[in-house]
N, C-alpha and C positions, 0 to 999 in steps of 0.2 A: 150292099153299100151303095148308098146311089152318090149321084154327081155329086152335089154341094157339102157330102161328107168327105169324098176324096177332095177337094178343090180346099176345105178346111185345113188339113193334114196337108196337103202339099206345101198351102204356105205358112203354117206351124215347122215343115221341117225346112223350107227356104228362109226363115228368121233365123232358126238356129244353124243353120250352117252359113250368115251372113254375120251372126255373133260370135263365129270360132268356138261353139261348143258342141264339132260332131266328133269331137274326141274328149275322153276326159282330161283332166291336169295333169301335167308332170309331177311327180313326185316320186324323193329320194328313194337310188334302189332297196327294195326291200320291207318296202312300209308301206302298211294297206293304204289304200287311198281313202278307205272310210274315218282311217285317225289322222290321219297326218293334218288337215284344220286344225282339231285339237290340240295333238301334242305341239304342233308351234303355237298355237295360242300360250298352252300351260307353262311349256319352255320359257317362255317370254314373262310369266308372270311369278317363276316358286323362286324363293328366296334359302337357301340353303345354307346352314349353318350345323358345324360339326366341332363338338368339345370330345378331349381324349385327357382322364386324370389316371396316375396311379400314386394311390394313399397307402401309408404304411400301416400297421395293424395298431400302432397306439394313435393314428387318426391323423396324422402331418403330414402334409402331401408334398409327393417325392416327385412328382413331375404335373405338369399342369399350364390352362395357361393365364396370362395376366388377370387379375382379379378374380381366379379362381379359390376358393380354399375348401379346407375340410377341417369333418371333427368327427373325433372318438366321442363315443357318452360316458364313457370309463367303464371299469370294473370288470372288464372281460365277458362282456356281453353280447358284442358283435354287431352293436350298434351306430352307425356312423351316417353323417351328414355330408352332402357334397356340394357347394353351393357356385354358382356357375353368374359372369358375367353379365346374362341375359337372362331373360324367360326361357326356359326349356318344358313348360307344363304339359306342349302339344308334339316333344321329341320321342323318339323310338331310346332306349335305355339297355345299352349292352353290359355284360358284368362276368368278368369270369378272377377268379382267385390266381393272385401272383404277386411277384415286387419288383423293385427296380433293380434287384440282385441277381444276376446269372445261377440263380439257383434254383431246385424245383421246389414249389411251395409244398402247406401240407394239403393233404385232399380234405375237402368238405364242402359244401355247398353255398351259395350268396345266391339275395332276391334284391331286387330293386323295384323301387315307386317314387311318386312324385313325391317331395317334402309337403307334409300338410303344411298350409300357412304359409308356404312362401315358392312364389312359379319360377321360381331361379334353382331351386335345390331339388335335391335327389335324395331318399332315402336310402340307405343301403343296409341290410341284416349279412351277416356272416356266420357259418354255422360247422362244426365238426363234420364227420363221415355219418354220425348217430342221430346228428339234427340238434346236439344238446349248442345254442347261443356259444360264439367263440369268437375271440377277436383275432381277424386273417388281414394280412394285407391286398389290395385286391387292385385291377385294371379298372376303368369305367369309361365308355364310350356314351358318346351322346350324340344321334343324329338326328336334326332338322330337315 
């Protein structure tokens, strides 16, 4: 390395130790220093929204919140619609079989998807232990 390279370097590192950056940033214990830009960035930008219904098995909902509702398609099919205050098209959809009764449901299975036609609603299917279409009362989570 001859002179005018070390003479380079010397004041490439006497700039950066005249800018305070011969250490890296402080950041919160415990978190890389590679995310933590980000994650305050993102922190600062996600908007979070969370709906929680439970509907009875003839489709009338037992708990919910404002401008929430639901519906049975009839006939013991296990068909039911959940339709929620806002858009929920781009939410995570949880689903597990229960009611608002201290009691234990029956077993069988539920799926859940977005309502075609409309980004506020939730489809929801309910089904026996055998898979045959059955109408269950059930919990629904919705997270944003």
């Amino acid at each position: 390395m001859n002179f005018h390279h070390v003479s380079r370097y010397a004041l490439i590192a006497s700039a950066i130790l005249a800018i305070g950056l011969s250490s890296p940033p402080a950041f919160a214990a415990g978190q890389p220093a590679s995310r933590a830009p980000l994650a305050a960035a993102a922190a600062a930008t996600v908007i979070t929204k969370t709906y929680s219904v439970i509907v009875n098995a003839d489709g009338t909902l037992a708990v919910g919140p404002a401008g929430a509702s639901s519906n049975n398609f009839g006939g013991n099919y296990g068909y039911f619609e959940v339709i929620f205050p806002s858009d929920v098209s781009k939410c995570v959809y949880t689903a597990t079989l229960g009611d608002a009764s201290p009691t234990f449901p029956a077993l069988g299975f539920i799926s859940v998807t977005l309502r075609s036609g409309n980004p506020n609603g939730v489809f929801v299917r309910t089904a026996d232990t055998n898979g045959t279409a059955n109408d269950h009362a059930f919990h629904l989570h919705v997270q944003c």
